[in-house]
C-alpha positions as a LaTeX table, in Angstrom:
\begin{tabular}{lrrr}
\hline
Residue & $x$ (\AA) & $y$ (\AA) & $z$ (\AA) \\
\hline
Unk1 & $-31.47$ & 107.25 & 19.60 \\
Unk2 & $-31.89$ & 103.46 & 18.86 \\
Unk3 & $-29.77$ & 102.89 & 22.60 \\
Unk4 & $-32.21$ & 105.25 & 24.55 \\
Unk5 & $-34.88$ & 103.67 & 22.71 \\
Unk6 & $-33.94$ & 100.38 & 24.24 \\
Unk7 & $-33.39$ & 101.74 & 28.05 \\
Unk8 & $-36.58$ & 103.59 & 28.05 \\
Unk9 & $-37.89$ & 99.81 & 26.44 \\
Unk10 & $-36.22$ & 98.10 & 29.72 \\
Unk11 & $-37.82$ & 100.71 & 31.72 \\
Unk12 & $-41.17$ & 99.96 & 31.20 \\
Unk13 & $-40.81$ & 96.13 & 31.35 \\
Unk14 & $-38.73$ & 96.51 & 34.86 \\
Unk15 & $-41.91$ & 98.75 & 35.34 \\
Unk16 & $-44.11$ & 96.41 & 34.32 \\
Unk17 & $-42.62$ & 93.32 & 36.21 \\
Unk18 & $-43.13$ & 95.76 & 39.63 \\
Unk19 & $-46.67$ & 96.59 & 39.01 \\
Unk20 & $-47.29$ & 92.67 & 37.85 \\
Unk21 & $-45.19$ & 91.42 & 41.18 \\
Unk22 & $-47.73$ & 93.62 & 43.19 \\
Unk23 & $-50.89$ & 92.61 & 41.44 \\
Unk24 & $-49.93$ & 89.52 & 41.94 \\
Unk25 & $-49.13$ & 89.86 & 45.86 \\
Unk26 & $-52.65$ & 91.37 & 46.09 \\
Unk27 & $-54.27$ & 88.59 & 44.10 \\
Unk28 & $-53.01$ & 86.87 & 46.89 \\
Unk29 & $-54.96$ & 88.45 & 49.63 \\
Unk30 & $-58.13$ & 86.43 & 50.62 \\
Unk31 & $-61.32$ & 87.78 & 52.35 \\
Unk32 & $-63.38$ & 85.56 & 54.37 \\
Unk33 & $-66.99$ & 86.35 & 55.22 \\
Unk34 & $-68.54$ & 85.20 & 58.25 \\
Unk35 & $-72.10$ & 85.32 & 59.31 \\
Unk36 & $-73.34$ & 85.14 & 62.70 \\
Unk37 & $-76.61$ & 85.61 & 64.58 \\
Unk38 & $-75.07$ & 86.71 & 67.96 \\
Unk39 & $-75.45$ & 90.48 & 69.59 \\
Unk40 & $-73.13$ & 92.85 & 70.10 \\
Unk41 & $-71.01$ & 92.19 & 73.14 \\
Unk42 & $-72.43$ & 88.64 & 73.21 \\
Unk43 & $-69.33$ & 86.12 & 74.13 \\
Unk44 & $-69.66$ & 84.66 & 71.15 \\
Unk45 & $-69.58$ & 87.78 & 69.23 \\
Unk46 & $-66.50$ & 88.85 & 71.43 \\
Unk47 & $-64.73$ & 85.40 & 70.84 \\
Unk48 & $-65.10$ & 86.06 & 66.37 \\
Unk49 & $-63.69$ & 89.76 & 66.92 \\
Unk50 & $-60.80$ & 88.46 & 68.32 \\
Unk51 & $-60.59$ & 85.37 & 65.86 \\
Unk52 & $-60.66$ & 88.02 & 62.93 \\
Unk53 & $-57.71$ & 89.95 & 65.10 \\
Unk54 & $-55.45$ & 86.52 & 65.47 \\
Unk55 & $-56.22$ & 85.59 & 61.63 \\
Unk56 & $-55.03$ & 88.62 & 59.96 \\
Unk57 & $-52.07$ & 89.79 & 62.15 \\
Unk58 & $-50.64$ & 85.89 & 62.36 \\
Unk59 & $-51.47$ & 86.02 & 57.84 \\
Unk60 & $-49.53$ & 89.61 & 58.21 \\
Unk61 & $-53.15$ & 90.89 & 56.11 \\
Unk62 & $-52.91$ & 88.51 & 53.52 \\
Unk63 & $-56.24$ & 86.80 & 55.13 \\
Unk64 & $-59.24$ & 89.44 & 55.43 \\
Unk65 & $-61.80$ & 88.69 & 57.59 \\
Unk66 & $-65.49$ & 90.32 & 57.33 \\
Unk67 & $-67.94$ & 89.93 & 60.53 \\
Unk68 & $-71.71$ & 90.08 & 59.81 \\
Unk69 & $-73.16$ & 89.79 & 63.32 \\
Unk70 & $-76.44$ & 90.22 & 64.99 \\
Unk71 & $-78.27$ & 88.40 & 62.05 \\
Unk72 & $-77.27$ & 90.66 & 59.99 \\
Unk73 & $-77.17$ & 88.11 & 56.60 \\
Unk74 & $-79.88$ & 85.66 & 58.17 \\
Unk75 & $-80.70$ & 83.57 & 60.94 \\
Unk76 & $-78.35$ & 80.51 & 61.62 \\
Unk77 & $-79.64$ & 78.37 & 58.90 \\
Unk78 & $-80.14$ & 80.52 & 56.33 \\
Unk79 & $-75.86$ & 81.55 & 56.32 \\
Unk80 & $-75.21$ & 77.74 & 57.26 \\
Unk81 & $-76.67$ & 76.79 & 54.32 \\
Unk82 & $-75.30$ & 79.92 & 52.38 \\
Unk83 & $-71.76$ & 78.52 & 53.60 \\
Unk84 & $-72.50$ & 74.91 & 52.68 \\
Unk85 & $-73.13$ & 76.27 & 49.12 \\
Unk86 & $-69.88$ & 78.01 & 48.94 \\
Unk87 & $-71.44$ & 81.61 & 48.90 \\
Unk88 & $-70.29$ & 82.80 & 52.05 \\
Unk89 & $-67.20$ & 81.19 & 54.07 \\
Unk90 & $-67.82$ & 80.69 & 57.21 \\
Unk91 & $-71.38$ & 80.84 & 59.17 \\
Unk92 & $-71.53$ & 80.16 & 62.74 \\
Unk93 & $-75.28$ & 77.86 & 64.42 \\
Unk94 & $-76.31$ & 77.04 & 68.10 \\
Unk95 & $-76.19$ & 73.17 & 68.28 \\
Unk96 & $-80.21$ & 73.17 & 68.41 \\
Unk97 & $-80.02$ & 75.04 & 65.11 \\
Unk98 & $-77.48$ & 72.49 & 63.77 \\
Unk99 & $-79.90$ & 69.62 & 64.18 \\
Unk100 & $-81.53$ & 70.94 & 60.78 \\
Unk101 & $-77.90$ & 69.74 & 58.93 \\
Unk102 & $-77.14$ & 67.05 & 61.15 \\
Unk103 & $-79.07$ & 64.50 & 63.37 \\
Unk104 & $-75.91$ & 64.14 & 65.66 \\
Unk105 & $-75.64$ & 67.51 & 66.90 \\
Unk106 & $-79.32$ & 66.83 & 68.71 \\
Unk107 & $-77.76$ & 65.18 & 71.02 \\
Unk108 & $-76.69$ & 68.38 & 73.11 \\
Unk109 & $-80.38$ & 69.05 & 72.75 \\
Unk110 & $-80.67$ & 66.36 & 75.17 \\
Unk111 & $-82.24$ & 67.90 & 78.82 \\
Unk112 & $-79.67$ & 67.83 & 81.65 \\
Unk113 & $-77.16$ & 65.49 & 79.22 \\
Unk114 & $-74.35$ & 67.73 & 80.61 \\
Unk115 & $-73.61$ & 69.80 & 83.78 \\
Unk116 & $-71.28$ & 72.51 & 84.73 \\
Unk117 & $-69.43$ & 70.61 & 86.97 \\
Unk118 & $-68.17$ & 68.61 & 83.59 \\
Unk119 & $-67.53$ & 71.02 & 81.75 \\
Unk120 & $-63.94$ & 70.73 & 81.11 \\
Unk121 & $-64.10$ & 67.68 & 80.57 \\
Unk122 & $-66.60$ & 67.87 & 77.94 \\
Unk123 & $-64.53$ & 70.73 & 75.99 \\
Unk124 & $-61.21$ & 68.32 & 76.05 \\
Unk125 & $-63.06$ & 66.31 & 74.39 \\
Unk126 & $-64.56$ & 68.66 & 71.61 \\
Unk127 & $-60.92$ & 70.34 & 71.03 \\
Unk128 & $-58.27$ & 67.18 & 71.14 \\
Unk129 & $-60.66$ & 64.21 & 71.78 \\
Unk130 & $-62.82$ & 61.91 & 69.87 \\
Unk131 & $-65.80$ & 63.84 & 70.42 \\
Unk132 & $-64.92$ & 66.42 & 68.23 \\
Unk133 & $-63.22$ & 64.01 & 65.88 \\
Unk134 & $-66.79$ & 62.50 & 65.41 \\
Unk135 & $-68.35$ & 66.05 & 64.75 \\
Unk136 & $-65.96$ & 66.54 & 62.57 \\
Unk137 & $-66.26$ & 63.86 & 60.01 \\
Unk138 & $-69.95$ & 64.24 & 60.63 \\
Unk139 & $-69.48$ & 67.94 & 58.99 \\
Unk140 & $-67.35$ & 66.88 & 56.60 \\
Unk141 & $-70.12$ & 65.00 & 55.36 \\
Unk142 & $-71.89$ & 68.07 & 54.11 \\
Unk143 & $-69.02$ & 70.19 & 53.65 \\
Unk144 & $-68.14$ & 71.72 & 56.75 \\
Unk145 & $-65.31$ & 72.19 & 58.56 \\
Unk146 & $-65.37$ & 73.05 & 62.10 \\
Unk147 & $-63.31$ & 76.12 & 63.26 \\
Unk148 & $-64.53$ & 76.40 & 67.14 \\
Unk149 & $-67.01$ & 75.03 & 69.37 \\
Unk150 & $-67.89$ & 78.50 & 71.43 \\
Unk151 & $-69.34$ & 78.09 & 74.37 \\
Unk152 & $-73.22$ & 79.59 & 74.09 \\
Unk153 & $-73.76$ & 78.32 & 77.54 \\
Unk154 & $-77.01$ & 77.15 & 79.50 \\
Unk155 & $-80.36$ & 77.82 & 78.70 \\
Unk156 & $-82.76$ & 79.26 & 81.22 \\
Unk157 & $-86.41$ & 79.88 & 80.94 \\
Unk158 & $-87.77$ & 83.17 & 81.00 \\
Unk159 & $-91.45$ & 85.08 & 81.11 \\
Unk160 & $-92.80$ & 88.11 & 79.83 \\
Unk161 & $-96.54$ & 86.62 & 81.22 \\
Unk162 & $-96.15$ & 85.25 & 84.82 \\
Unk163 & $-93.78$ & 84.25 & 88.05 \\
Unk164 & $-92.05$ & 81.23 & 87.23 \\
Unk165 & $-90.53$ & 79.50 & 90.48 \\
Unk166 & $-91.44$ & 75.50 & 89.33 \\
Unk167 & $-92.21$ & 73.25 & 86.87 \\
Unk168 & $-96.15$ & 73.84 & 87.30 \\
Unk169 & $-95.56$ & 77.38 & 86.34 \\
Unk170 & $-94.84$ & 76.63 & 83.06 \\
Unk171 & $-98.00$ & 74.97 & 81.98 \\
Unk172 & $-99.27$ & 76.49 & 79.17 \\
Unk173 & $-96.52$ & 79.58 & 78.46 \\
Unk174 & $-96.60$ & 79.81 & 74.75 \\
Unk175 & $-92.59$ & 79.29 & 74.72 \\
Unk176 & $-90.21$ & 80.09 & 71.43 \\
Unk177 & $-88.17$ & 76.96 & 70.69 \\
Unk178 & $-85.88$ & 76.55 & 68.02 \\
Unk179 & $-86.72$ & 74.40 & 64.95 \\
Unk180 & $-84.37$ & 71.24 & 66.98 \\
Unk181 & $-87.16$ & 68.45 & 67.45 \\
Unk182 & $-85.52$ & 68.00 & 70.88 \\
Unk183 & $-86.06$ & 71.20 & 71.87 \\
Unk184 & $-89.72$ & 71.29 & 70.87 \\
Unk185 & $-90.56$ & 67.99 & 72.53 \\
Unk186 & $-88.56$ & 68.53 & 76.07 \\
Unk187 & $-91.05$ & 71.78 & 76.01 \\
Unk188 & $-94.23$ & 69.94 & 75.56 \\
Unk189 & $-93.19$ & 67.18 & 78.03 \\
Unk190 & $-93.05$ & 70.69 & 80.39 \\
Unk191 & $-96.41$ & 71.61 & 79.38 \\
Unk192 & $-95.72$ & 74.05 & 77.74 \\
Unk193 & $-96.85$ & 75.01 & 73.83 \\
Unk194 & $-93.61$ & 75.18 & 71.43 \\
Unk195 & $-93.22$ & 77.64 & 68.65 \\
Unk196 & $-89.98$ & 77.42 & 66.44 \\
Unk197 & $-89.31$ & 81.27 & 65.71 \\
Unk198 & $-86.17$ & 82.10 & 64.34 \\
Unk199 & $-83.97$ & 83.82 & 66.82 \\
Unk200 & $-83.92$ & 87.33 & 64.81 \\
Unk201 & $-87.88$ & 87.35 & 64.93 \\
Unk202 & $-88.15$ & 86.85 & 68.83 \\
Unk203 & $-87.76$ & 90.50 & 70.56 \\
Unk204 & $-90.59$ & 91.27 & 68.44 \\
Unk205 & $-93.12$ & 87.81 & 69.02 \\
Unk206 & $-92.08$ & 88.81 & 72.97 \\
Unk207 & $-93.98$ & 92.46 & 72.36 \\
Unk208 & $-96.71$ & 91.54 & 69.94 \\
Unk209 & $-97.40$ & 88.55 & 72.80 \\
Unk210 & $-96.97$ & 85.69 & 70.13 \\
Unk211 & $-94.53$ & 83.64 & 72.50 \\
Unk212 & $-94.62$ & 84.98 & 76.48 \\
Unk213 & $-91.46$ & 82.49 & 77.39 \\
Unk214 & $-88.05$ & 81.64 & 76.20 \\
Unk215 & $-85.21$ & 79.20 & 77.13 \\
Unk216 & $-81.97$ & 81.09 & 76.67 \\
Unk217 & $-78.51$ & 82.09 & 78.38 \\
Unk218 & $-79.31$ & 85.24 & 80.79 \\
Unk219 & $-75.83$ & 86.95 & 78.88 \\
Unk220 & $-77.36$ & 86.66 & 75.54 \\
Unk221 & $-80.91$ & 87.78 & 76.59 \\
Unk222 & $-79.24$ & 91.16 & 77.97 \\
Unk223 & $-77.17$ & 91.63 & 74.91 \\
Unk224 & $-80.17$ & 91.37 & 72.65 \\
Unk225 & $-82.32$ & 93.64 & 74.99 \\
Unk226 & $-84.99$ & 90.99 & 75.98 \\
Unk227 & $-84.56$ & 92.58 & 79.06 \\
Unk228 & $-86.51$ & 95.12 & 78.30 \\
Unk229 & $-89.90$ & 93.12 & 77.62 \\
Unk230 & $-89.02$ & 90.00 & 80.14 \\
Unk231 & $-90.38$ & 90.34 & 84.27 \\
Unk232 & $-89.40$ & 86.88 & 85.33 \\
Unk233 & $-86.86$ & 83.95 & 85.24 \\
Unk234 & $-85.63$ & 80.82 & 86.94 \\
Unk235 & $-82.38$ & 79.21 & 86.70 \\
Unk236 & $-83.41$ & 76.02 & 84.88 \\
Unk237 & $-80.08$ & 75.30 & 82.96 \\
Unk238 & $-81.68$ & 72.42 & 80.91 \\
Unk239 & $-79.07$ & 72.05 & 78.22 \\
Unk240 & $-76.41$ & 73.24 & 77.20 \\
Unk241 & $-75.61$ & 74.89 & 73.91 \\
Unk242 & $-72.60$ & 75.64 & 71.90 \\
Unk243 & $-72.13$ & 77.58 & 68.46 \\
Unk244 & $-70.70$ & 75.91 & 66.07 \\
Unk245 & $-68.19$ & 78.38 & 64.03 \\
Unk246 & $-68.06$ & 76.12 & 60.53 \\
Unk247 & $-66.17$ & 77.01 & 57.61 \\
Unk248 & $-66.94$ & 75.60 & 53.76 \\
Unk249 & $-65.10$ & 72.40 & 53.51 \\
Unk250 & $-64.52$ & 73.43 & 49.82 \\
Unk251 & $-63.00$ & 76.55 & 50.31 \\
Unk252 & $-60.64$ & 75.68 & 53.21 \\
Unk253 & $-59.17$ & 72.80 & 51.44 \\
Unk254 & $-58.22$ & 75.14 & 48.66 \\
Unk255 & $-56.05$ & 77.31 & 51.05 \\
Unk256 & $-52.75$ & 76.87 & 51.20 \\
Unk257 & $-51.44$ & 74.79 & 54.18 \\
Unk258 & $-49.84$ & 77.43 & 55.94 \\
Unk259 & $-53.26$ & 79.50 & 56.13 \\
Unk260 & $-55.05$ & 76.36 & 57.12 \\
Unk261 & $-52.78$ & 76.27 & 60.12 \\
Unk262 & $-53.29$ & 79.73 & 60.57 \\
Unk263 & $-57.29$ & 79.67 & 60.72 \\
Unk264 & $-57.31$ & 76.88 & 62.85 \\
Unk265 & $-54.39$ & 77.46 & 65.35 \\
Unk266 & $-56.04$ & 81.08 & 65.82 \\
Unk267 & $-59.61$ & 79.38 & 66.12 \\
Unk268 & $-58.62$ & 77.73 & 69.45 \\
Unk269 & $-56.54$ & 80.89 & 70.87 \\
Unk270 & $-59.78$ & 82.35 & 70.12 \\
Unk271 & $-61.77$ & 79.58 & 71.76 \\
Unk272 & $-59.79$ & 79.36 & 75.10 \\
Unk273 & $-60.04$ & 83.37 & 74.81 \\
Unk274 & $-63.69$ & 83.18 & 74.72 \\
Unk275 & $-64.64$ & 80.49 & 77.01 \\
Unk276 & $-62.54$ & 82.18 & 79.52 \\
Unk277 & $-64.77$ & 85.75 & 79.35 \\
Unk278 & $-68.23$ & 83.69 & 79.56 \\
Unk279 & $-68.64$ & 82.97 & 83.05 \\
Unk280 & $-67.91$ & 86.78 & 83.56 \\
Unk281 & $-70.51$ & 87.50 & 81.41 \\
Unk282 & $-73.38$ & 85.48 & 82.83 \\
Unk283 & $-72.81$ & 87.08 & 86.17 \\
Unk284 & $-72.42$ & 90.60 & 84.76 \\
Unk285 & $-75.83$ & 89.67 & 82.47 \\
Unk286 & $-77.57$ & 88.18 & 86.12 \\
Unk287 & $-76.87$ & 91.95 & 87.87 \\
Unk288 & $-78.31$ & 93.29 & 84.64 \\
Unk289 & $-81.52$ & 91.45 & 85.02 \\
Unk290 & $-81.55$ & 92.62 & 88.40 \\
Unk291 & $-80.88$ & 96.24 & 87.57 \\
Unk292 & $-84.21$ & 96.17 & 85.27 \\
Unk293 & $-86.56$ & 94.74 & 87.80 \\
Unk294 & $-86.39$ & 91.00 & 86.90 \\
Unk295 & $-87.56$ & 88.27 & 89.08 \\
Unk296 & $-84.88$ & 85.30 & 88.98 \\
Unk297 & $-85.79$ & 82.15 & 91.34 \\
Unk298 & $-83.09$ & 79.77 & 91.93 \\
Unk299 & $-84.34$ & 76.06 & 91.72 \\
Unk300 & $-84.17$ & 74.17 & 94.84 \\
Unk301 & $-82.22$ & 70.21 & 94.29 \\
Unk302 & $-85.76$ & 69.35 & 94.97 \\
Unk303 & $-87.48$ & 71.02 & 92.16 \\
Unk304 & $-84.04$ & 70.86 & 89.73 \\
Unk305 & $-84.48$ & 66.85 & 90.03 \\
Unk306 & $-88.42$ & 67.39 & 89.23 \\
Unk307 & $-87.03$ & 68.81 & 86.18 \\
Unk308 & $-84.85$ & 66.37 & 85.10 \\
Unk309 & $-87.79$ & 63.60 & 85.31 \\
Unk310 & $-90.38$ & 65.46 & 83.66 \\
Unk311 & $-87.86$ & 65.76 & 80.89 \\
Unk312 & $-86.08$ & 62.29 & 80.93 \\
Unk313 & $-88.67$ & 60.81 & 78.49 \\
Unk314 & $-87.08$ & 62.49 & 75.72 \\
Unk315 & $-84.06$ & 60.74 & 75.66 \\
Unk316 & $-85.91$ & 57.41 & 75.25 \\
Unk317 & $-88.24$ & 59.40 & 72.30 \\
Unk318 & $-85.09$ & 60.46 & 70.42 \\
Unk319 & $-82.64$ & 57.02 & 71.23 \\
Unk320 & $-83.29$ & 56.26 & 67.76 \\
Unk321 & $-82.50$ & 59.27 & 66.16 \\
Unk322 & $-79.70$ & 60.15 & 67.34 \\
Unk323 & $-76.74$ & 57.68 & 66.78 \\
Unk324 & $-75.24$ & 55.87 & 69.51 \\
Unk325 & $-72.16$ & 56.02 & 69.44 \\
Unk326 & $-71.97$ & 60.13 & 69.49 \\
Unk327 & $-74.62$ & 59.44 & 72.44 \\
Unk328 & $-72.00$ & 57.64 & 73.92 \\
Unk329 & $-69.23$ & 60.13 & 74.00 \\
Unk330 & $-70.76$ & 63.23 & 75.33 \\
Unk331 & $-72.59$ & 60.61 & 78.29 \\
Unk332 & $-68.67$ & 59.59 & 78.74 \\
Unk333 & $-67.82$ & 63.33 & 79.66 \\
Unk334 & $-69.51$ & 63.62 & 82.33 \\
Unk335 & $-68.22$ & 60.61 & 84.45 \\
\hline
\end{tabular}
């Protein structure tokens, strides 16, 4: 009796040591929550589903990842900050948004700054050049860690109120800006009257007639339904803006290496995944506008160039503000 005592004994330790070895493989596991203001479909959107896809068949499921989209957990400050605190992981801002956290990021706030004719340029910089070694010691500063630059793309103004074919149609649209300084004072030098709104609060100030006018890509528009309350549009393209996908500095310098490399090698398969769906997108989002009865006039070089004077002043207002030397490397993209 004593012997079978003992082998049942050695049972229920080898049992033990299995459930332990499992508990222990899923204390392993790690979920990552991400928070993003984007719409479903948006490129941006599209370009985190398949991040979450890379991320957890490259960890084989031992990294989770959790989407919150559409502005679901806030607007872009409210889950950047959450993610510089450490409660959630990962939060992804426009670059106008990111102004709020840090003063260099303004500088794609800039009017006219960049052009689609650089724009490879400017992303070899972001990914592998000094540009994006710049941004990132800039969010390591107030632990973040950048994941992907996604491309937003360019802004374009848009009316619920009246025909807008030139810069004198602007004058006076009450026009939602984001909280960037930049972006507040390039619409005033337009003549128009800024009002920061945060982006989940704008479908409705378009209906209740609190802002008539918007500056935003024509693909996110559609995907947020803005469609359905906007009549006119012009092809302005006065800046371009990214979002920033940033993780908690914290928390992704307590991951083991292997994961690290994981995150980040899938953040720019992810990236070049993205950026390659956008320019689809637009044009699919353009035909959209169409479909619903919006007016879109395309600037003449004439009236684009009347643009980019009206505007120019801000670079001189914000010189000061915005540190040289990351000034410097976005101007040297576009040579």
């Amino acid at each position: 009796m004593r012997y079978l005592g003992k082998k049942v004994a050695v049972a229920f330790i080898a049992v033990g040591m299995i459930f332990g070895a499992a508990a222990s493989v899923q204390a392993k596991k790690i979920t990552l929550r991400l928070g993003h203001p984007m719409a479903p479909g948006n490129n941006v959107t599209l370009g985190y589903e398949k991040l979450k896809e890379l991320i957890e068949e490259r960890s084989e499921g031992k990294i989770k990842v959790q989407l919150f989209g559409n502005a679901m957990l806030g607007s872009d400050r409210v889950t950047m900050e959450s993610t510089q605190r450490g409660t959630l992981d990962m939060a992804s801002s426009s670059s106008p948004n990111m102004a709020n956290f840090s003063k260099a990021f303004m500088v794609f706030d800039l009017p006219y700054i960049t052009s689609p004719a650089n724009q490879e340029k400017l992303y070899a910089a972001l990914d592998k050049g000094p540009l994006g070694e710049y941004l990132a010691a800039e969010c390591e500063k107030i632990n973040l860690k950048p994941i992907m630059y996604s491309e937003y793309g360019y802004r374009n103004f848009v009316s619920t109120k009246k025909e807008i074919k030139s810069l004198a149609d602007l004058k006076n649209l009450k026009v939602r800006t984001t909280a960037s300084p930049v972006e507040v004072a390039v619409a005033a030098k337009l003549g128009m009257n800024p009002t920061p709104i945060a982006w989940g609060e704008v479908y409705t100030a378009l209906q209740q007639g609190t802002v008539d006018a918007e500056g935003n890509t024509f693909s996110l528009l559609n995907d947020a339904k803005h469609t359905e309350v906007l009549k006119y549009a012009m092809d302005s393209a006065h800046n371009y803006s990214m979002h920033i996908l940033l993780m908690n500095k914290k928390k992704f310098d307590s991951l083991d290496p292997k994961f690290q490399e994981i995150i980040l090698k899938s953040g720019q398969d992810a990236l070049d995944y993205q950026r390659g769906i956008t320019a689809e997108l637009e044009v699919k989002a353009v035909e959209a506008f169409k479909a619903q009865g919006i007016s879109i006039h395309t600037l003449t070089d004439e009236q684009r160039a009347e643009f980019i004077e009206a505007t120019k002043p801000t670079w001189e207002e914000f010189a000061s503000k915005i540190p040289a030397e990351v000034m410097t490397l976005v101007q040297d993209t576009q040579k």
